[in-house]
N, C-alpha and C positions, 0 to 999 in steps of 0.2 A: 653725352650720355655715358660715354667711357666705353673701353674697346671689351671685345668679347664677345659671346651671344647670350640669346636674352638668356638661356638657363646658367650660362654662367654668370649673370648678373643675378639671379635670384639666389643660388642655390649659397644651402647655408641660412638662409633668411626663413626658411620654414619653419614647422613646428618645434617646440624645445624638447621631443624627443621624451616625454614626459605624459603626453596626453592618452596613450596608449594604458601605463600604468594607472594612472585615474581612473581612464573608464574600465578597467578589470576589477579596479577595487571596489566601486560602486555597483558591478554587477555581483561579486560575488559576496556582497555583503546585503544586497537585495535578496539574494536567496538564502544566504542563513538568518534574516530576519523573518522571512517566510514561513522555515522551516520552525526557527524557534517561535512566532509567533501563533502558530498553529501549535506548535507542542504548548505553549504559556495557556493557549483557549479550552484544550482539550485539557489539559490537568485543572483547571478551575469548573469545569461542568463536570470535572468528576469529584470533587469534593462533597462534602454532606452539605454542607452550608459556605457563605463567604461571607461569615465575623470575623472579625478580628482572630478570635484566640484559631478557629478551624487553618484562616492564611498562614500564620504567626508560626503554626503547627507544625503546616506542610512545608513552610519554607524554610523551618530547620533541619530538613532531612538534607543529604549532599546530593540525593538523588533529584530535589530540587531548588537546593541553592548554586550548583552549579550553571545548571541551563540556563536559570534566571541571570546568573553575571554574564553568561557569554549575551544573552539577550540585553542587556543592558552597552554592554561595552558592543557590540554590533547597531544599534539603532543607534548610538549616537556618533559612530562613527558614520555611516553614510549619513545621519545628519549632515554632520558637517563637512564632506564629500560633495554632497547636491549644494548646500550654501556658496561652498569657497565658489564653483563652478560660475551660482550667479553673480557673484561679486566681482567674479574675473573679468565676464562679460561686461557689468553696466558700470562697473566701480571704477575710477580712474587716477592716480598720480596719491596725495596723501589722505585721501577719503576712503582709498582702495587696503592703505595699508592699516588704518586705523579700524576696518573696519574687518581686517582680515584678526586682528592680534583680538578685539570684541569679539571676533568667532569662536578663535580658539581659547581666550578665554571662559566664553561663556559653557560649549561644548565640553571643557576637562571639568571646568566648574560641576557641571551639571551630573556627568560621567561619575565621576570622583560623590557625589552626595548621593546618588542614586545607589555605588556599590559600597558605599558606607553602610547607607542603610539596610544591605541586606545582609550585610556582613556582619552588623550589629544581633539583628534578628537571628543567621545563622548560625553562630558564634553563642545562644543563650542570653546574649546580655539585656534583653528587652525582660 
């Protein structure tokens, strides 16, 4: 078995000192999704209507094309937070990695078109 005791045979072999920060960021990205989620519901029941040109309106203001980016760029961040997590778990050897660089492709992908498009709309160009 090799000489020493048993903690000195494990130690070192534990976590990568890494899993701590994940699950902070996951937590605290569940709460500003929270928060901006509930501020995203209440500013749409306060609108007159939700056509096009009434959304198109409000979301040229900075007072709400900002919350909406951080709402954008926080949901898909713990998206892909909760993902990597199960792919860490069930995914193994080159299915794990191909499936990890698919995530984050797919995530910035998504991220990236989502704050286009309200940057487009915020910005007048619509």
């Amino acid at each position: 078995m090799g000489a020493g005791t048993e903690l000195g045979r494990v130690r070192g072999l534990g976590a990568a000192k890494d899993g701590v920060h994940h699950w902070w960021l996951q937590r605290v990205t569940a709460i500003a999704n929270i928060v901006l989620v509930l501020w995203f519901v209440f500013s749409l029941v306060r609108l007159p209507a939700l056509d096009y040109s009434s959304v198109t309106l409000w979301l040229r203001q900075p007072v709400a094309a900002v919350p909406m980016l951080l709402l954008i760029v926080s949901v898909f961040w713990h998206f892909r937070l909760g993902v990597q997590v199960m792919l860490e778990d069930y995914l193994h050897g080159r299915s794990r990695v191909l499936a990890m660089l698919a995530l984050n492709f797919y995530a910035l992908a998504g991220a990236a078109a989502a704050v286009f498009a309200v940057l487009k709309i915020a910005l007048g160009a619509v």
